[in-house]
Every structure is written in structure tokens, then in C-alpha cells.
C-alpha positions, -999 to +999 in steps of 0.1 A: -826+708-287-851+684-303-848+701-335-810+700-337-809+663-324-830+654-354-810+672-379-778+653-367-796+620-372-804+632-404-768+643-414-755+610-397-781+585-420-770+604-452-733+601-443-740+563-431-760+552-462-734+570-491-709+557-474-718+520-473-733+524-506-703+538-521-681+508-501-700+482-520-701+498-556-738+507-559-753+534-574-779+552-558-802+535-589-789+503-577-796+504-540-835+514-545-845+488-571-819+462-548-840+473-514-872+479-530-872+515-523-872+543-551-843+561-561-851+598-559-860+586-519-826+569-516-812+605-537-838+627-511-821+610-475-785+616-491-794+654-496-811+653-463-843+666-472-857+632-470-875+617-439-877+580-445-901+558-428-891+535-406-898+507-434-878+524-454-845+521-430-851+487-425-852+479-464-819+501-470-804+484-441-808+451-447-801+457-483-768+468-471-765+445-441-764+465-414-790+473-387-808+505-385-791+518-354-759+514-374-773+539-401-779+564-374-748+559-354-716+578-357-688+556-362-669+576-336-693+568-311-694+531-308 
């Protein structure tokens, strides 16, 4: 169950972070030199084969304004 839990979040954070990347205009280029985080990791989460550190949330997150729990939440659950 673990496993599958952890694929979800992983699927949910891609979804979360193209999506509010896309709402604001920003390239995937853009967002990593913005949050300080490089672009083939920003590119890696969005394909999902990425694991980001937790660092690394909170820098795309607050780039973005959001909180980290909002990058792993589904909007149909809140």
C-alpha cells in the first residue's frame, strides 16, 4: 500500500506543479532559475521520475506561492 500511496503523491506533485506553472506563464527554464532549483529536476518531478528533496518543494513552492501540502494535495480533496 506504501508503494502505491507514494506513487500517487508523486503523480499529484507533477500534476500540482505543471499546473500552477503553466497558470502563471513559466516555462519549466523559468521556474528553476526563479526558485533556485535546476531545470532538468523541475522537467524530472513533471515526468515523475524525480524525488525531490524536501528543500526542493519548499523552493518550488514558495516560488509559486503555495505551501508544500498544496503541491501534494488533490484539489478534489480539500
Amino acid at each position: 500500500m506504501q508503494g502505491e500511496d507514494f506513487k500517487s503523491l508523486k503523480k499529484q506533485l507533477s500534476i500540482n506543479i505543471k499546473l500552477l506553472r503553466k497558470s502563471q506563464g513559466l516555462a519549466q527554464e523559468r521556474l528553476g532559475l526563479e526558485a533556485g532549483v535546476d531545470r532538468t529536476v523541475i522537467s524530472k518531478i513533471e515526468r515523475e521520475i524525480g524525488n525531490p528533496s524536501l528543500e526542493i518543494l519548499v523552493k518550488i513552492a514558495s516560488f509559486l506561492g503555495v505551501s508544500v501540502t498544496e503541491l501534494l494535495q488533490n484539489p478534489n480533496n480539500k
